[in-house]
C-alpha positions as a Markdown table, in Angstrom:
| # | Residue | x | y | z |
|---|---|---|---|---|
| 1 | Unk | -45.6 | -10.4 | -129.4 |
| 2 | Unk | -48.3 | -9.0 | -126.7 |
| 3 | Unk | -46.5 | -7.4 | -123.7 |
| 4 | Unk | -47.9 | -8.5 | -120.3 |
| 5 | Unk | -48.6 | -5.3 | -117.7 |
| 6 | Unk | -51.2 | -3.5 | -115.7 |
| 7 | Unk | -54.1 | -2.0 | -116.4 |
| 8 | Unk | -52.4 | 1.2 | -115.6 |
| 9 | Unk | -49.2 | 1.2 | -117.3 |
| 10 | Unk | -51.4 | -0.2 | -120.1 |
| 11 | Unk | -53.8 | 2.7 | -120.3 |
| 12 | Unk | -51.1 | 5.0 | -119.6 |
| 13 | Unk | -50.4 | 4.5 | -123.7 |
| 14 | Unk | -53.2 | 6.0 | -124.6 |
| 15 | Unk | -53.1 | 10.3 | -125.3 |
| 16 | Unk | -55.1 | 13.0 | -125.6 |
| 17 | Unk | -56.9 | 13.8 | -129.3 |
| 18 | Unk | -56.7 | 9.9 | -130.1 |
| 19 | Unk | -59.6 | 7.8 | -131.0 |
| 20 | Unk | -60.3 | 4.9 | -128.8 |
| 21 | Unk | -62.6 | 2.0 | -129.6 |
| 22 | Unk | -63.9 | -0.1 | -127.0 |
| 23 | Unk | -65.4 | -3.4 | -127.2 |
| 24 | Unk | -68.9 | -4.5 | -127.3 |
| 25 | Unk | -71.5 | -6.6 | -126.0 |
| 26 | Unk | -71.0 | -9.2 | -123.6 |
| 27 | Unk | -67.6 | -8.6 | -124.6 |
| 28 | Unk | -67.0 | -5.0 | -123.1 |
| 29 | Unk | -63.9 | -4.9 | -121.0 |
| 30 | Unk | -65.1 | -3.4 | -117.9 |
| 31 | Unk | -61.0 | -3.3 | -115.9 |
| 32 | Unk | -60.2 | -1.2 | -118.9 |
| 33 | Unk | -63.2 | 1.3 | -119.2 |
| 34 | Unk | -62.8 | 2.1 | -115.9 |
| 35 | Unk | -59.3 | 2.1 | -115.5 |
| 36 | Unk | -59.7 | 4.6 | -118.9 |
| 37 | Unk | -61.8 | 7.0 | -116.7 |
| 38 | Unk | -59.3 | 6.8 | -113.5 |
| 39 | Unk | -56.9 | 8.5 | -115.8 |
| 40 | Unk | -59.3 | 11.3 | -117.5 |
| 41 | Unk | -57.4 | 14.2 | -115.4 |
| 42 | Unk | -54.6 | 13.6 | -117.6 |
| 43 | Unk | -56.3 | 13.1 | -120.8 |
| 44 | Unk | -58.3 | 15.8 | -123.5 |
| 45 | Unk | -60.6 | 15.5 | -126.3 |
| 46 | Unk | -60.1 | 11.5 | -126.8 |
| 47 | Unk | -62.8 | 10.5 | -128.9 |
| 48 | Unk | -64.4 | 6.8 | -128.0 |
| 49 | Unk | -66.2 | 4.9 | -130.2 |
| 50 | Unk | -68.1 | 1.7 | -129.9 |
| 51 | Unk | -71.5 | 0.0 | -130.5 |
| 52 | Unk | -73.7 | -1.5 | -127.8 |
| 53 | Unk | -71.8 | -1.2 | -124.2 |
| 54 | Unk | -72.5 | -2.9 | -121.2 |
| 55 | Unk | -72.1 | -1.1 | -117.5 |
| 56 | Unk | -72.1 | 2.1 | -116.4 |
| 57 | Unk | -70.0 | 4.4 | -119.3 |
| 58 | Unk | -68.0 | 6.7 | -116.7 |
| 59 | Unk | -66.3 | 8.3 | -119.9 |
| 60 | Unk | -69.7 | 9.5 | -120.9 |
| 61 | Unk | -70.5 | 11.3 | -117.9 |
| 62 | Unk | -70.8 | 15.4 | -117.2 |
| 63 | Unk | -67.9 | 15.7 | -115.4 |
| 64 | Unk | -65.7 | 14.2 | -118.4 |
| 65 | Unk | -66.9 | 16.5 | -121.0 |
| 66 | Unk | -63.2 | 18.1 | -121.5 |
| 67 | Unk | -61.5 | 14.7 | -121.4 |
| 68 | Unk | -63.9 | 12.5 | -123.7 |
| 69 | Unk | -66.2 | 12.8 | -126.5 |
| 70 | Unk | -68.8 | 10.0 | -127.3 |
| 71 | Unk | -69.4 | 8.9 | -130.8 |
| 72 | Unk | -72.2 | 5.7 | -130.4 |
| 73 | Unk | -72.7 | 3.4 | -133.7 |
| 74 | Unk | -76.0 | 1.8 | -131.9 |
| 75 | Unk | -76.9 | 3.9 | -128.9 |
| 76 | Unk | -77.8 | 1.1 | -125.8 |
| 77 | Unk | -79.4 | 1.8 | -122.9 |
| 78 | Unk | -77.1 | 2.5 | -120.6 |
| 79 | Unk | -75.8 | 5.0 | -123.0 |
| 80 | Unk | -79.5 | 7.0 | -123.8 |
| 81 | Unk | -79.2 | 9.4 | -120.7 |
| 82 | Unk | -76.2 | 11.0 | -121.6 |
| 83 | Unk | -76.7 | 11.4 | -125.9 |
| 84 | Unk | -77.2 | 15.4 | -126.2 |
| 85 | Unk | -76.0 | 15.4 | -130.1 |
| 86 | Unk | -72.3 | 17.2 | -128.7 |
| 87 | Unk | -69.8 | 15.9 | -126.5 |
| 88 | Unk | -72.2 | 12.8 | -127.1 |
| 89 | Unk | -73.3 | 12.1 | -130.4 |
| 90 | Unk | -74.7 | 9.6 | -132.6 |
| 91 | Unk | -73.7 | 8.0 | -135.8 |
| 92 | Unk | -76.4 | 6.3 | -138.5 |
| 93 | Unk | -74.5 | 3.5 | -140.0 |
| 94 | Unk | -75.6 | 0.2 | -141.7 |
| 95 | Unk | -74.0 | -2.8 | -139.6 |
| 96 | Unk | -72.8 | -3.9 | -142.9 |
| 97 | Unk | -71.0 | -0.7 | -143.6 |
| 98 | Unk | -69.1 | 0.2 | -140.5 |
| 99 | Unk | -66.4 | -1.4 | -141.0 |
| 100 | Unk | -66.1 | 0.7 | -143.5 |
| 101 | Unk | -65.7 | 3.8 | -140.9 |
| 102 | Unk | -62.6 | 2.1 | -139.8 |
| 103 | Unk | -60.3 | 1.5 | -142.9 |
| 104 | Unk | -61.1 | 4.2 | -145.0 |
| 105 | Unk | -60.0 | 6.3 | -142.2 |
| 106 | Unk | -62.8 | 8.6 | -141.5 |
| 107 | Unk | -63.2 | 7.3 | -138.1 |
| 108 | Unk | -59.6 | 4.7 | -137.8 |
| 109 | Unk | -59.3 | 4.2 | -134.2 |
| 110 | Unk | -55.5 | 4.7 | -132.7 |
| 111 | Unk | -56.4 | 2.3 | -129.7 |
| 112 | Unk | -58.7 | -0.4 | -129.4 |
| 113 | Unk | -59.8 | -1.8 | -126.0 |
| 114 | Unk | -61.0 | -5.5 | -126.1 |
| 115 | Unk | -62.1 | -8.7 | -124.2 |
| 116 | Unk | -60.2 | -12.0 | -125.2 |
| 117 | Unk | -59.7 | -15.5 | -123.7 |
| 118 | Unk | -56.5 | -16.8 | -122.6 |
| 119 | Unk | -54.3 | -17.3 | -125.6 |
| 120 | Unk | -54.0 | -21.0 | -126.5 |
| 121 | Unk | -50.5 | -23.0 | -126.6 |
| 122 | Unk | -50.1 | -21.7 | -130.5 |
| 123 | Unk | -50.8 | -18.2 | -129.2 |
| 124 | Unk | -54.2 | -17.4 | -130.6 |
| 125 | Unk | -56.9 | -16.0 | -128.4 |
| 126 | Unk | -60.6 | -15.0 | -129.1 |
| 127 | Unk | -62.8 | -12.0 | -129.2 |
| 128 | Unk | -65.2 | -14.0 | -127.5 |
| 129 | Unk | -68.7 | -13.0 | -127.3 |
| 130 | Unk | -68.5 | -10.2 | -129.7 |
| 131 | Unk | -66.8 | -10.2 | -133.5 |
| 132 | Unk | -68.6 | -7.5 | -135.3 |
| 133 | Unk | -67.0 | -4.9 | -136.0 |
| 134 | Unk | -64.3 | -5.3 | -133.2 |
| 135 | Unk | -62.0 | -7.4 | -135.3 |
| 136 | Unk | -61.4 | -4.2 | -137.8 |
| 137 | Unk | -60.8 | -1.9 | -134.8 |
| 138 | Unk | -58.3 | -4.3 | -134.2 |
| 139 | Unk | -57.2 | -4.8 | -137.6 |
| 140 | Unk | -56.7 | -1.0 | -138.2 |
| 141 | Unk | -55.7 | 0.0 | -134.6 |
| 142 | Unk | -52.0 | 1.2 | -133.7 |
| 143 | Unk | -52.6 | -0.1 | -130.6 |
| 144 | Unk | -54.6 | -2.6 | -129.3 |
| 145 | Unk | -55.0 | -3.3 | -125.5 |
| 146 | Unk | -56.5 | -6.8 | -124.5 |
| 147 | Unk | -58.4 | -7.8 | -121.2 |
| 148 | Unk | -57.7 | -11.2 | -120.9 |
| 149 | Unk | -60.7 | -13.1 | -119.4 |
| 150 | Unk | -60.2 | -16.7 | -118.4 |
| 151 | Unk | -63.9 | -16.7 | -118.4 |
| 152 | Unk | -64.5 | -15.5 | -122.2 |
| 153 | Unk | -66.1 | -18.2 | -124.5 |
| 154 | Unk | -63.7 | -19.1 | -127.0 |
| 155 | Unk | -65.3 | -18.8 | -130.7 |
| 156 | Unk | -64.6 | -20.1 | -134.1 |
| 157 | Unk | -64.5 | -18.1 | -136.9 |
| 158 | Unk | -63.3 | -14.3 | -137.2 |
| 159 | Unk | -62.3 | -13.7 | -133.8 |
| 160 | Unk | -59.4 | -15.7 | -133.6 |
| 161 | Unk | -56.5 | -13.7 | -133.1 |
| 162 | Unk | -52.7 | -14.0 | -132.8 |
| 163 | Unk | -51.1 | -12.6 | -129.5 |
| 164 | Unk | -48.8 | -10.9 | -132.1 |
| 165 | Unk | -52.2 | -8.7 | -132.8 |
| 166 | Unk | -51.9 | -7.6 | -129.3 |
| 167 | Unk | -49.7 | -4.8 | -128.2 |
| 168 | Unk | -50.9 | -5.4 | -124.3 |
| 169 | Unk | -52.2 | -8.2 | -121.8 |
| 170 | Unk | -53.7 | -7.0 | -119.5 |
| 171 | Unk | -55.1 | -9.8 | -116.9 |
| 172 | Unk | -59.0 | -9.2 | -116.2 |
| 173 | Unk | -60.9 | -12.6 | -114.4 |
| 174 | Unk | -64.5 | -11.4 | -115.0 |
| 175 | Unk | -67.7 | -12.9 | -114.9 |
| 176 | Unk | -68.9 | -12.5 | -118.7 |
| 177 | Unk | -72.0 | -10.2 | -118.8 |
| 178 | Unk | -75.6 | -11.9 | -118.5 |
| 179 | Unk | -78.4 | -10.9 | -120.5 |
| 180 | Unk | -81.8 | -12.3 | -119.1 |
| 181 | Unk | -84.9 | -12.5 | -120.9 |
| 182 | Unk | -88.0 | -11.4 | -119.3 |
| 183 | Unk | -91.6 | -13.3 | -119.1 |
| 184 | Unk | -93.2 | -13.2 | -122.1 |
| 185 | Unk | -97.2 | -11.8 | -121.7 |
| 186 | Unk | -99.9 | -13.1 | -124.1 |
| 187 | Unk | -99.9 | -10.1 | -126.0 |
| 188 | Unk | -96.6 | -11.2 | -126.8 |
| 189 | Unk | -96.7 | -14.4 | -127.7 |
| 190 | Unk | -99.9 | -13.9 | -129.9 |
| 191 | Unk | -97.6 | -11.7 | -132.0 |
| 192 | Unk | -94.9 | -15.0 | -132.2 |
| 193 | Unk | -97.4 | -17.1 | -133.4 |
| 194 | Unk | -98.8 | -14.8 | -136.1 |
| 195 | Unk | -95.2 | -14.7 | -137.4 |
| 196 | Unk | -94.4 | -18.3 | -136.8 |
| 197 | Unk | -96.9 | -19.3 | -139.2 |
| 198 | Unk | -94.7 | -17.5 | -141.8 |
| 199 | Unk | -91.8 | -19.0 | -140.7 |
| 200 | Unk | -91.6 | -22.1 | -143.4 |
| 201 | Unk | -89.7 | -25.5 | -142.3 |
| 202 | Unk | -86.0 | -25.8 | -143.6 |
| 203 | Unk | -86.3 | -21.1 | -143.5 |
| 204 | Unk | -82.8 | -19.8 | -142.2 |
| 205 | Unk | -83.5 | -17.1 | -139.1 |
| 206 | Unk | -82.4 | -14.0 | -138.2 |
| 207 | Unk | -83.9 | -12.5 | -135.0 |
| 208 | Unk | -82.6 | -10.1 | -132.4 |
| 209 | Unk | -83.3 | -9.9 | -128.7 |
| 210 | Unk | -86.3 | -8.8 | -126.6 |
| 211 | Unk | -89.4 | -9.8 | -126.0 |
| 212 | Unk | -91.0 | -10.1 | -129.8 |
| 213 | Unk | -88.3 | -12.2 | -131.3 |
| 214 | Unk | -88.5 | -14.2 | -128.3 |
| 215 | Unk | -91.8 | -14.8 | -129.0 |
| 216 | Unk | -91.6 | -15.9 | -132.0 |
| 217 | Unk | -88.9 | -18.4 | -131.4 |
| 218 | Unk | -91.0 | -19.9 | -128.9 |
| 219 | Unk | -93.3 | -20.4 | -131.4 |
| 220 | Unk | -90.7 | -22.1 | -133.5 |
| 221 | Unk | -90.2 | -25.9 | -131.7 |
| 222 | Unk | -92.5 | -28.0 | -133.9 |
| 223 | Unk | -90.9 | -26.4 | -136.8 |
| 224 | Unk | -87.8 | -28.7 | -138.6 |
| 225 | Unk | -84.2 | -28.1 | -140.3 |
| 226 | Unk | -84.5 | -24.6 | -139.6 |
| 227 | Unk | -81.1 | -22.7 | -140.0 |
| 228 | Unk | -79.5 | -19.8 | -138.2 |
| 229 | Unk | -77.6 | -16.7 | -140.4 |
| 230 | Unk | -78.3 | -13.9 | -137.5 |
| 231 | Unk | -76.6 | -10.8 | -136.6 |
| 232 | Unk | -76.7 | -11.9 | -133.0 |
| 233 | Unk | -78.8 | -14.9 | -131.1 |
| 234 | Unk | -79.5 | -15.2 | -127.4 |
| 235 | Unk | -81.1 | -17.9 | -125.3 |
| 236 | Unk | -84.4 | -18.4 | -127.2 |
| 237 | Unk | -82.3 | -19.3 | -130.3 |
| 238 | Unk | -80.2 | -21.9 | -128.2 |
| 239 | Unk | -83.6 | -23.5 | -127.0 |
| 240 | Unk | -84.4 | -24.2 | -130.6 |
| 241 | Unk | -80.8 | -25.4 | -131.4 |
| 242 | Unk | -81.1 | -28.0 | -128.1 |
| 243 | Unk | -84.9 | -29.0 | -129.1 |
| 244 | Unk | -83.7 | -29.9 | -132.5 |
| 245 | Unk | -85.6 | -27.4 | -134.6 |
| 246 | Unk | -82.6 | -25.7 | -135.2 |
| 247 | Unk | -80.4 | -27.9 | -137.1 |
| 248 | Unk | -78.8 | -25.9 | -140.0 |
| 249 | Unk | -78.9 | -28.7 | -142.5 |
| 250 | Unk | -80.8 | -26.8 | -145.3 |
| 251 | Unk | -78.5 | -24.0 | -144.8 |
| 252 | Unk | -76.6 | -23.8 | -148.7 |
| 253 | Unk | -74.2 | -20.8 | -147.0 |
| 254 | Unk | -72.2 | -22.1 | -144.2 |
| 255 | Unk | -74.3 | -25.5 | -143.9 |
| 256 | Unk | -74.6 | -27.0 | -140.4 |
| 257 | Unk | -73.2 | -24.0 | -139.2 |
| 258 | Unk | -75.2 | -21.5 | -136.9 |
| 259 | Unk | -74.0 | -17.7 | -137.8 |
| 260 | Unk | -74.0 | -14.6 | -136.5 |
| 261 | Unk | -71.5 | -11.7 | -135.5 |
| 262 | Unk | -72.3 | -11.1 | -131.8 |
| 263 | Unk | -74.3 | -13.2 | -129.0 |
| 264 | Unk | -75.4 | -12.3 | -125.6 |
| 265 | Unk | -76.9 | -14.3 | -123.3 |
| 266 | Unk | -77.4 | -16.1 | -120.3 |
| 267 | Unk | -74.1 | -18.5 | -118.7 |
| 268 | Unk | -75.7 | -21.4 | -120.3 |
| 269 | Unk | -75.0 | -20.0 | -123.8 |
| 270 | Unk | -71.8 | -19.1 | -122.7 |
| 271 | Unk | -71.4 | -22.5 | -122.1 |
| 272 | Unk | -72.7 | -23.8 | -125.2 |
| 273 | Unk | -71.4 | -21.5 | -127.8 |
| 274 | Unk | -67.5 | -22.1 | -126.1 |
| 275 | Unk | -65.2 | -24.0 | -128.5 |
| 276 | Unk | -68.7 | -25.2 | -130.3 |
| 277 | Unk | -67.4 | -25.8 | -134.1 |
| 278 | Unk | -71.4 | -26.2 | -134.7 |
| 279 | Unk | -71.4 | -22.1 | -134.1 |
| 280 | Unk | -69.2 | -19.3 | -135.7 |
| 281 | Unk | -68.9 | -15.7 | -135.5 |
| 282 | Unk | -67.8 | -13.7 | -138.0 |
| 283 | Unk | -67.6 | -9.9 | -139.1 |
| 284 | Unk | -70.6 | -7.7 | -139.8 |
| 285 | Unk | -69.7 | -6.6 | -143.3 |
| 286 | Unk | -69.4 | -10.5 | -144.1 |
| 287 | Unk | -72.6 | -11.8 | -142.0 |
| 288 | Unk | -74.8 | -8.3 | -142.8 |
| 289 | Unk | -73.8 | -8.3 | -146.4 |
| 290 | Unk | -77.6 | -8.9 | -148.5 |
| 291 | Unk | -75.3 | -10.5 | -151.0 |
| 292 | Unk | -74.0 | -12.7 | -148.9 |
| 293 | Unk | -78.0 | -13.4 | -146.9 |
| 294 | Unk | -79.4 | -14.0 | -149.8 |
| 295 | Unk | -77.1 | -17.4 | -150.4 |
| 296 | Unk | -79.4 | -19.0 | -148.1 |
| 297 | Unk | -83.0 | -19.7 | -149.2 |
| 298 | Unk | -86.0 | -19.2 | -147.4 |
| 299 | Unk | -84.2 | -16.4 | -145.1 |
| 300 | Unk | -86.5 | -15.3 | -142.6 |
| 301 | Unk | -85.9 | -12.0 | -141.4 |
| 302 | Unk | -88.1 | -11.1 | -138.1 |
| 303 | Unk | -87.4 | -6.9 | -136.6 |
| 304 | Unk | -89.1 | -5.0 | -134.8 |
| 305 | Unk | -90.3 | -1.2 | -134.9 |
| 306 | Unk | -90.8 | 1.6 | -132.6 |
| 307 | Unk | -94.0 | 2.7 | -135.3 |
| 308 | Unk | -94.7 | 2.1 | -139.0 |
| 309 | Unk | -97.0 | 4.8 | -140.5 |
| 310 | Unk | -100.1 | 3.7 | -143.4 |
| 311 | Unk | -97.6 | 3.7 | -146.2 |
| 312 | Unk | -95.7 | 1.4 | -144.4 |
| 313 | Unk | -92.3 | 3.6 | -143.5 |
| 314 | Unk | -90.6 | 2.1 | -140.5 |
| 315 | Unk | -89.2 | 4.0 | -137.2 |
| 316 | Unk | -86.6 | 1.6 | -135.8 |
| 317 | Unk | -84.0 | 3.7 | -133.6 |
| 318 | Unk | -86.0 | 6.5 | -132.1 |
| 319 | Unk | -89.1 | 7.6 | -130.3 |
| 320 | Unk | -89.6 | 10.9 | -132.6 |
| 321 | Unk | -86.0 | 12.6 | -132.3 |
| 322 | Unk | -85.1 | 10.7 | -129.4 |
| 323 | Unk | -82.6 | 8.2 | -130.7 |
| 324 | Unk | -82.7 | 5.1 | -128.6 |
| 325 | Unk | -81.2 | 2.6 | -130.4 |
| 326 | Unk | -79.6 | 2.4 | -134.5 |
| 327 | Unk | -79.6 | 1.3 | -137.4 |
| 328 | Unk | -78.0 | -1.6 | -136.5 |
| 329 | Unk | -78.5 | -4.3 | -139.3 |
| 330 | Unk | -82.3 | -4.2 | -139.6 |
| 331 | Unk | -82.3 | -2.9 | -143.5 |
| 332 | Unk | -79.4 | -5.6 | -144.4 |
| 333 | Unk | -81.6 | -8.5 | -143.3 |
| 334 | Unk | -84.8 | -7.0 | -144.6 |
| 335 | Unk | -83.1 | -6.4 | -148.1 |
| 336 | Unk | -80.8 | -10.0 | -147.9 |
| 337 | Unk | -84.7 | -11.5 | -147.1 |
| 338 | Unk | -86.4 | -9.9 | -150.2 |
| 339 | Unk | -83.4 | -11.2 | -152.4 |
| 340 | Unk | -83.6 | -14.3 | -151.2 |
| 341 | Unk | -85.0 | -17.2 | -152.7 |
| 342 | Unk | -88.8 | -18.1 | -150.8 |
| 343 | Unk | -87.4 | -14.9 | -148.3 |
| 344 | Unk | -89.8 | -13.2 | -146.3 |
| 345 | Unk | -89.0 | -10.0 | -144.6 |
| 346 | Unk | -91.4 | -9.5 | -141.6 |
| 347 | Unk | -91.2 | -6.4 | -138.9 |
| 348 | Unk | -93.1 | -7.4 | -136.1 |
| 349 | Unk | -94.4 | -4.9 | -133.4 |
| 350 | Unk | -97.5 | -4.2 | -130.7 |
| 351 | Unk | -100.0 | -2.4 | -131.9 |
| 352 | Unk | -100.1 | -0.3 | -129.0 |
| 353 | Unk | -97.2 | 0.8 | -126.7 |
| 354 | Unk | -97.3 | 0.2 | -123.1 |
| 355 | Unk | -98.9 | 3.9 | -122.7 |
| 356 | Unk | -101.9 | 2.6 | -124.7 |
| 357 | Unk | -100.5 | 5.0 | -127.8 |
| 358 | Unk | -100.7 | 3.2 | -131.1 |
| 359 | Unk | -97.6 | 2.2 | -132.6 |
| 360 | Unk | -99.5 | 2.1 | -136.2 |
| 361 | Unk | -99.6 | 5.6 | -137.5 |
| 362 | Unk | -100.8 | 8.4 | -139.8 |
| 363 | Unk | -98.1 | 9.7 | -140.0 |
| 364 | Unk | -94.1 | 9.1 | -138.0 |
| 365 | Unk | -93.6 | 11.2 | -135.4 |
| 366 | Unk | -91.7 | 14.6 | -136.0 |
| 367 | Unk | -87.9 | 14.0 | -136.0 |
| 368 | Unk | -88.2 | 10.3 | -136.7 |
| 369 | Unk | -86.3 | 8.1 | -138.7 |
| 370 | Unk | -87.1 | 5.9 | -141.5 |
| 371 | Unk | -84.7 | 2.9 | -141.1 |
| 372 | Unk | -87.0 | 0.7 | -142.8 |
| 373 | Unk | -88.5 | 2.6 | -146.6 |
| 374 | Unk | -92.1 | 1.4 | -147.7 |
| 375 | Unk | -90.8 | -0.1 | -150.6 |
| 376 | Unk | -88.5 | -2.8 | -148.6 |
| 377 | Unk | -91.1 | -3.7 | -146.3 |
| 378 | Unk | -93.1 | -6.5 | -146.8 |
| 379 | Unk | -95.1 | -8.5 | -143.8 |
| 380 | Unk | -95.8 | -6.5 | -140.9 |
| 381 | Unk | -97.6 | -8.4 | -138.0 |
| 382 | Unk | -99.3 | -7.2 | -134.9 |
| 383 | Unk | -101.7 | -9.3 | -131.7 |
| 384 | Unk | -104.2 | -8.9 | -134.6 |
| 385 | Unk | -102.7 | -10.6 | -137.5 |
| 386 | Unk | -100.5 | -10.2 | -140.3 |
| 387 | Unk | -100.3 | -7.6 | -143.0 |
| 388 | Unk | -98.5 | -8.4 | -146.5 |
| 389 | Unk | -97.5 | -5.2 | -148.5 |
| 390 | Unk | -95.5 | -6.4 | -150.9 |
| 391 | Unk | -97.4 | -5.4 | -153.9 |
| 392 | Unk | -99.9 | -3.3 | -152.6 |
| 393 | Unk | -100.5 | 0.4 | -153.4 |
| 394 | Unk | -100.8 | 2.9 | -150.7 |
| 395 | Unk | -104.2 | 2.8 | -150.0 |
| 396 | Unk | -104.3 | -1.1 | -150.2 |
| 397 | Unk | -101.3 | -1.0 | -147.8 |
| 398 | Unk | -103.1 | 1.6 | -145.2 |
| 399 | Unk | -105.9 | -0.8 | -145.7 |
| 400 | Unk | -104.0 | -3.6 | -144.4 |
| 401 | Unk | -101.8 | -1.9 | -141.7 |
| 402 | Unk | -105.3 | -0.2 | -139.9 |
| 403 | Unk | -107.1 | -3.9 | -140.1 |
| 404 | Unk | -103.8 | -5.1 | -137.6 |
| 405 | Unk | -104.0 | -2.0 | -135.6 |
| 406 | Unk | -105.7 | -1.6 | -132.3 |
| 407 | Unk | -109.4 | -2.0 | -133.0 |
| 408 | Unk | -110.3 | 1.2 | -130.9 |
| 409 | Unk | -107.4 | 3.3 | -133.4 |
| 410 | Unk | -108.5 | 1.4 | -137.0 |
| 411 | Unk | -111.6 | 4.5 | -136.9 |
| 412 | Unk | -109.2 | 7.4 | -136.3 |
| 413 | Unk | -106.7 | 5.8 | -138.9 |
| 414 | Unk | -109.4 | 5.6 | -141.6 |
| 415 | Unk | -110.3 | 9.1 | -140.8 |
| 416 | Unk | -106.3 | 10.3 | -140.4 |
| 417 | Unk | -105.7 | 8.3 | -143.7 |
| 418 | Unk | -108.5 | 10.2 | -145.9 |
| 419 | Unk | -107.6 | 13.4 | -144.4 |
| 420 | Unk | -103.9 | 13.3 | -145.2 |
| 421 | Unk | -103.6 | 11.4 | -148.4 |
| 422 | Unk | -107.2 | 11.3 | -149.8 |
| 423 | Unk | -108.5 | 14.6 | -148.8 |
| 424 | Unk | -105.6 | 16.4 | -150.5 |
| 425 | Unk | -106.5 | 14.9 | -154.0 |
| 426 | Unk | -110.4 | 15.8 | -154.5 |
């Protein structure tokens, strides 16, 4: 059974050289991170791990380098000033496969910090906002140390745990973290209706955040019986679920049931997702698995890209070797979407960045990574219209991607593409 104390005494459990995972998402326990840090003068080499994070990481900054290291699974913003590849570091991982990390040990946390709701009168609480991979940090934890948040939606599915999973309650009345979307330009929204008209009535979605996949949902509202299998959803999902596009009936995996592992959003989806049976979170290596994607037909995966090069290779998580983001679960969709039956795996981008640079290359940048290989991608759509590559040799594909490019770059790519590829065979 949980013991009820303070955020001190409860921190106070956790030693130097121990690994530490901390909560993610909407979900991140802000008493305990910083209560964490208040105590760093008495700590050494503790190792924290986590995804996304929300707030300022005061573990991650200069001063703490002999008390914490940093080891990020998807490297957020807040997180991107202090990555130097040391103290903190960055781990490639499949979202499907990190839970992996945990119980085979190579990186088992010893303490997990998480966000929960108030347990209810049978003792069971929820992870709220975020499932992921928190719910196998807790699994494999020695200890686990709870924020408990009056305020923390409470989900079905994986997240439910038992207050005898808890070691510590610690009380922490929060407001849950907001994620607002911005105004979406034209540029934008001419890239969500290119991919919209791929999107086929009764197709099951899986879309991030931002701007593009916002986009494209916006798109969505005259489309029917569309279903939801996601690795997270935000508002623009939840507008589609209220104008009755969304209605997860076609679904033959978890039917009338919208699914995903995390969800950030706005207080009305807080609102909406909180003891919703119509909505379920469950764990990463169940949601991400391809086998598990591919149940549902007509899976419509929709990602986007920092720059895909004329053989169609795909930079997702950095700007050259600047890592700004992860793998996250962008290859698990995309392969789920070609497995599945009618599936359509689309990355969708700008064709230019907001420096006028064009995001459709000869070549990636030095030091970038290929998240997405040429042989899993398949529609890539731009302002300028859609490119299928499934099928397509290289020089069809470079063909294709320089015809959706930036019409002031298509005459440099044709040149950049004989030069490189062409040039080198006559």
């Amino acid at each position: 059974m949980a013991t009820r104390t303070n955020l001190e005494d409860a921190i106070s459990k956790i030693e130097s050289n121990q690994r530490v995972f901390i909560h993610g998402g909407a979900a991140t326990p802000h008493f305990l991170v910083k209560e964490l840090a208040a105590q760093s003068a008495r700590l050494r080499n503790v190792e924290i791990i986590h995804m996304h994070t929300h707030g300022d990481p005061l573990y991650a900054h200069p001063e703490m380098r002999e008390n914490f290291r940093v080891v990020n699974l998807f490297v957020g913003a807040n997180m991107r000033p202090y990555l130097d590849f040391d103290r903190v570091d960055y781990l490639p991982c499949f979202l499907s496969e990190m839970h992996q990390l945990f119980k085979s040990g190579r990186r088992r946390p010893d303490v997990a910090l998480v966000q929960v709701s108030p347990p209810d009168k049978h003792g069971f609480c929820s992870l709220g906002t975020s499932v992921d991979v928190a719910k196998t940090a807790v699994d494999t934890a020695d200890i686990v140390i709870a924020q408990v948040n009056p305020r923390m939606p409470r989900l079905h599915g994986d997240g439910i745990l038992h207050e005898s999973n808890i070691t510590y309650f610690v009380d922490g009345d929060a407001e849950v973290e907001q994620v607002f979307s911005k105004p979406l330009s034209e540029l934008e929204l001419s890239i969500g209706r290119y991919v919209a008209e791929l999107v086929e009535d009764g197709a099951t979605l899986q879309t991030g955040i931002g701007s593009i996949p916002d986009a494209v949902l916006a798109s969505l509202k005259n489309h029917k019986n569309l279903g939801i299998h996601t690795e997270m959803w935000s508002d623009g999902a939840l507008d589609l679920i209220l104008s009755g596009a969304v209605t997860n009936k076609e679904k033959r995996f978890h039917a009338g049931k919208s699914v995903a592992t995390f969800i950030m959003g706005t207080q009305r989806v807080y609102d909406f997702i909180d003891d919703n049976p119509s909505v379920v979170l469950l764990e990463a290596s169940y949601v991400n698995n391809p086998t598990n994607i591919a149940r549902n037909k007509k899976v419509t995966a929709i990602n986007s890209a920092v720059e895909i090069d004329l053989t169609g290779q795909v930079c997702a998580d950095s700007i050259g070797s600047q890592i700004i983001s992860g793998v996250g679960g962008q290859i698990d969709f995309i392969r789920g979407a070609s497995l599945s039956e009618g599936g359509k795996p689309i990355i969708a981008l700008p064709s230019r960045t907001h420096r006028g640079i064009s995001r459709v290359v000869p070549q990636l940048k030095t030091g970038a990574g290929v998240v997405t290989t040429r042989a899993h991608v398949h529609y890539v759509a731009t302002e300028y219209g859609v490119a299928d590559l499934f099928g397509r040799t290289l020089h069809e594909r470079a063909n294709a991607l320089i015809n959706i490019a930036h019409p002031d770059d298509r005459e440099y790519l044709d040149k950049e593409w004989f030069q490189i590829f062409r040039k080198k065979s006559t």
